[in-house]
N, C-alpha and C positions, 0 to 999 in steps of 0.2 A: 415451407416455413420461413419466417421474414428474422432476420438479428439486426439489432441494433446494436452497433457499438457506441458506449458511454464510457466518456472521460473527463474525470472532473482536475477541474486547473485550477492552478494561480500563480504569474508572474515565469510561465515555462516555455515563454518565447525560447528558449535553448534547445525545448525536447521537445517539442510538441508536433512539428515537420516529420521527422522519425517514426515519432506513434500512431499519426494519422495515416502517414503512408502507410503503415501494415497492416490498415483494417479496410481499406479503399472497397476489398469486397463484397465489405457488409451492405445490408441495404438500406441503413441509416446510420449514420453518423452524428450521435449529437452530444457536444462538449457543454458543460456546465460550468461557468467560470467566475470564481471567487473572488470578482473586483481588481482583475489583475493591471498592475501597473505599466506594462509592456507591452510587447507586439504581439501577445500568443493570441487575440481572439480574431485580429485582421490573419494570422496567419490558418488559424482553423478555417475562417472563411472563405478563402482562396482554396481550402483545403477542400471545399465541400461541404462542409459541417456544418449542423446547425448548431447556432452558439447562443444560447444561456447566460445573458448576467444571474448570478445569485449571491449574496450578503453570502459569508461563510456560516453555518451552522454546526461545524463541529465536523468528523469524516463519516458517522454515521448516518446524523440527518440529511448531510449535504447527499449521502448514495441515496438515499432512499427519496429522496424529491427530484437527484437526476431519474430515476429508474422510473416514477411518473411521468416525467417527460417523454420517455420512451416510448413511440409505438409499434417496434418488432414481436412477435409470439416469442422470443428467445432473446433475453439480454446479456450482450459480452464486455464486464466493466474491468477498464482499462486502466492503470497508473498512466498520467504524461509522460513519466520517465521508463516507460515500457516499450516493447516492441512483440509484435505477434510475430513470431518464427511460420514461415512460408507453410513448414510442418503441421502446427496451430491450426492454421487458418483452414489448412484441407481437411483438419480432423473434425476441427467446428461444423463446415459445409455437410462430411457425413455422417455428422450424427443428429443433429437436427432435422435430417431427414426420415430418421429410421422411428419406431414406432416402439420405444425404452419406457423402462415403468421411471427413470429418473426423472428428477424436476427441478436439479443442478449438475453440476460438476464440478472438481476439483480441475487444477491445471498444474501444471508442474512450473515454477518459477525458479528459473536459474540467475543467480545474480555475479555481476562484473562489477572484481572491483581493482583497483590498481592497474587495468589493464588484463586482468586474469578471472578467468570464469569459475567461481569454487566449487569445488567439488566434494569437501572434506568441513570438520567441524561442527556438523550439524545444520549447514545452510543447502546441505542437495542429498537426498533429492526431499523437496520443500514444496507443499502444494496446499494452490488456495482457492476457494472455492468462486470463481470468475464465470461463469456460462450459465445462466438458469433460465429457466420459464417467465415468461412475466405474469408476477401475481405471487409466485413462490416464496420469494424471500425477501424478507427487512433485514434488516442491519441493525447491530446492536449502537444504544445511541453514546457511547463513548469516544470523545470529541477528536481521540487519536486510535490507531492501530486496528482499523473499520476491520469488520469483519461482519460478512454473511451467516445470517441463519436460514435454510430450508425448511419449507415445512413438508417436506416429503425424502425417498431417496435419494442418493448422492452416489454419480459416478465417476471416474475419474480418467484424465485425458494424462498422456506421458509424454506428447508432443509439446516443446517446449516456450514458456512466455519469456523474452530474454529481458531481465530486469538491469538499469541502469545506475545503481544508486550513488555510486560517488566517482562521478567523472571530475565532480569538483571535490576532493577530498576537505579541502577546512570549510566548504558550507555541508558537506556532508555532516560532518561532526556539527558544525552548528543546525545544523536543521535538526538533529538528532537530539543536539540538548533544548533547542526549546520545546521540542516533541515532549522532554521529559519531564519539564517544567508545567506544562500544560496538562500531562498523566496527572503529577502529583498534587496539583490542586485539586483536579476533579476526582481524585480518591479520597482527599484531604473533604471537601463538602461531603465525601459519603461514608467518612465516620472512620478513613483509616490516618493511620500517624507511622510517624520517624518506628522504624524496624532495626535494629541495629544487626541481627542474624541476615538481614535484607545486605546489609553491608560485606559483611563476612560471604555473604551468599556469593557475592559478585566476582571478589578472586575464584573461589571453587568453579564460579562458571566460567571464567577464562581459563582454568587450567582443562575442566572437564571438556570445553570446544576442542581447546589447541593440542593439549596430549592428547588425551582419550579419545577422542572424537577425529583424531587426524588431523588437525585443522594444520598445522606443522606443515604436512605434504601441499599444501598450495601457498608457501614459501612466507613471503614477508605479505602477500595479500591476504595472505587465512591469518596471520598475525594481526594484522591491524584491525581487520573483520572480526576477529574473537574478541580483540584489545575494544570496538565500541561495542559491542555487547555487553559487557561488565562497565563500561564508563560510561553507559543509559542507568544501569542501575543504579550506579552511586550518584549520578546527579540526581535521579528521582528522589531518593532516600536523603539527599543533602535542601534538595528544595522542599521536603515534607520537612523536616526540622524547622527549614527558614519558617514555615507556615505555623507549625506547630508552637513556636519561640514569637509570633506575634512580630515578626521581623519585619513584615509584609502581609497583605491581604491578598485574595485568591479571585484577581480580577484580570487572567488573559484566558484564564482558559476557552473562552469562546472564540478566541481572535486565531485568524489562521497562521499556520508557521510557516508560511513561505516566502 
């Protein structure tokens, strides 16, 4: 059985050296990339990779038009700012072999941030569905926080995908606010508005990560990681106002945030 690794870019000349090194195994390699302004598509290509210009269409359409490109029996979609753990990569090789009624799987994502791998709060153990058949699954077409749909079973791998997300911490939080920005228009076009219990929501889910959830035991990195949790919501819930109050019109949601 053949995998292709798919990783869709833009502007990740920083990560992208990293994430390609840890699928070198696969038997395809192909990056799809969103007009990027930098060196990320000369460095996929050194890399091996085949590389995709594509317009951005949002994170759902953009997986589901790399995952066409794809010619593996078994597709492994990658973040840039990811890395396959050695572990991964061996658990991939044998299960694609083996003869399972599954036609995805989950993967276990562990995320770094501050320098500290969390373990607590509600972010581990965290699993997303990254490995499937090709043919199995589309993506739902909402323009942020892509997510897989199977249309068969789902198994799960516990070997680990080491996730990167805020090596840069203030574009972190900025990636994260126009992430939210971009949610609440395209909720805003489909008929929802300003929540103000959405507000109230937001502390309770910072108390419920950091206390309840432990988030406390991974120190000032499960603080700041609970602290954007609750500070995605209240941008979203503040730029559904702006929208709602006519402040502005609902014209980036198509545009990529990186």
């Amino acid at each position: 059985m053949t995998v292709s690794a798919v990783v869709l870019t833009r502007n990740e000349a920083a990560n992208i050296a990293r994430c390609l090194k840890s699928v070198q195994w696969a038997d395809e390699i192909v990056v799809v990339d969103a007009e990027s302004m930098d060196e990320t598509c000369k460095i996929a290509e050194r890399m091996g990779a085949r590389v995709i210009v594509h317009p951005w269409e949002g994170g759902g359409r953009q997986a589901d038009f790399a995952l066409a490109q794809a010619r593996g029996e078994w597709v492994l979609m990658v973040d840039a700012d990811e890395e396959v753990s050695p572990a991964l990569a061996s658990a991939i090789r044998e299960v694609v072999k083996r003869s399972e009624p599954f036609v995805a799987y989950k993967v276990l994502r562990v995320d770094r941030v501050l320098g500290r791998w969390l373990r607590h709060g509600g972010f581990y153990p965290h699993y997303e569905i990254r490995l499937f058949k090709q043919g199995h699954v589309r993506h739902d077409p909402r323009p942020v926080h892509r997510r897989a749909i199977p249309d068969g079973p789902v198994g799960k791998l516990d070997a680990p995908l080491w996730h990167y997300p805020a090596e840069d911490f203030a574009e972190w939080w900025l990636r994260n606010l126009r992430r939210a920005r971009i949610e609440a228009e395209w909720d805003f076009l489909n008929g929802k508005r300003f929540n103000p219990f959405a507000v109230l929501g937001a502390f309770w889910k910072f108390f419920r990560r950091f206390v309840l959830k432990g988030g406390f035991l991974d120190g000032w990195a499960g603080f700041f990681a609970c602290a954007e949790r609750a500070f995605y919501i209240l941008a979203k819930q503040a730029c559904l106002l702006e929208l709602q109050r006519g402040l502005r019109q609902p014209t980036e949601w198509q545009k990529a945030y990186k």
